[in-house]
C-alpha positions, 0 to 999 in steps of 0.5 A, a space after each residue: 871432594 873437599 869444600 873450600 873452608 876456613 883453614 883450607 889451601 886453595 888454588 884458583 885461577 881467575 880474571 881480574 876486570 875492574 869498572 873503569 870511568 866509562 863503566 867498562 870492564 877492563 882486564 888488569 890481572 889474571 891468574 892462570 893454570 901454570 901460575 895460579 893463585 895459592 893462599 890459605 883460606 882464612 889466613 889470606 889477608 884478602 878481602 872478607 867478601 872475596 873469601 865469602 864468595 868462595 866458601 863452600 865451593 869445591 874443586 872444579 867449581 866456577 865462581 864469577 862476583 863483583 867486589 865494592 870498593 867497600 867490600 874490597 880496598 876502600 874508596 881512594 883517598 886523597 890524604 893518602 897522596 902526600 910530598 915526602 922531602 926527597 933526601 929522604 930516599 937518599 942512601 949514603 946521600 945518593 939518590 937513586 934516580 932508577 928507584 924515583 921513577 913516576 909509576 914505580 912502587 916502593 917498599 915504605 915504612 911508616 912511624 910505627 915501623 909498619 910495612 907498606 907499598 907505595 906509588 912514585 906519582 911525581 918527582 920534582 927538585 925537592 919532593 916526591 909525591 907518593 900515593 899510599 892508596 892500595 893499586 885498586 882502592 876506588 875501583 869495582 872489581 870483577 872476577 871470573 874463575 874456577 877452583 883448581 884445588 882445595 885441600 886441608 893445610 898442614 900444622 906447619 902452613 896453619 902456624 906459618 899462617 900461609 900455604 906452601 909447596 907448589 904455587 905457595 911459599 918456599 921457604 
């Protein structure tokens, strides 16, 4: 039976809990067995920790850990919550008003072209507020679940950089 390694396709199912301001466990996410998480090992733009907390197992195995903001997206940043003019999202100089909801996230780039997701916090007469934090920076997260399956990846899932197939990408 393969053990989960670098450059393996993993599928896991799992609970995502995290820590809320009264310490108690709060479920935010789960992935179950018709829709389980599918990434390559190695590859998957996860936190380190949380791919160390997987090495070696194997499938059927179950794992259940607990991330630090440090070892996972950070501590929340205040900087990253900033006023951007709202012209800015005008499109042929319309505002999409259905888009600018507070709560809504919004595909962004940066300067640099860098793609980003980012949180409507408020909007008023000229400004949004939007929050580039990851959704779960700050926070503790737990997870408990069990390895599905694990097998090696394909040239094309290693040069592609992500698995495919079932629960993986389609291209």
């Amino acid at each position: 039976m393969a053990a989960i390694a670098p450059n393996s396709v993993v599928t896991l199912t799992y609970d995502l809990s995290v820590t809320d301001d009264n310490q108690q466990k709060v479920l935010v996410e789960q992935a179950e067995a018709d829709e389980p998480m599918v990434f390559l090992f190695g590859h998957s733009g996860l936190p380190e920790e949380f791919e160390n907390q997987l090495n070696g197992k194997s499938e059927g195995d179950s794992f259940s850990f607990s991330l630090t903001p440090e070892q996972a997206y950070g501590d929340y940043d205040e900087q990253a919550v900033v006023q951007i003019p709202k012209e800015v999202f005008e499109i042929d100089g319309k505002l999409d008003t259905e888009m600018l909801q507070a709560g809504n996230y919004l595909p962004m780039a940066d300067n640099e072209g860098h793609h980003m997701q980012a949180k409507v916090v408020e909007v008023n007469d000229e400004q949004v507020t939007m929050d580039f934090n990851h959704p779960l920076a700050g926070m503790v997260m737990h997870f408990d679940g069990k390895v599905q399956g694990v097998r090696p990846a394909t040239a094309e899932e290693l040069t592609h950089g992500h698995a495919h197939g079932e629960g993986g990408h389609q291209h």
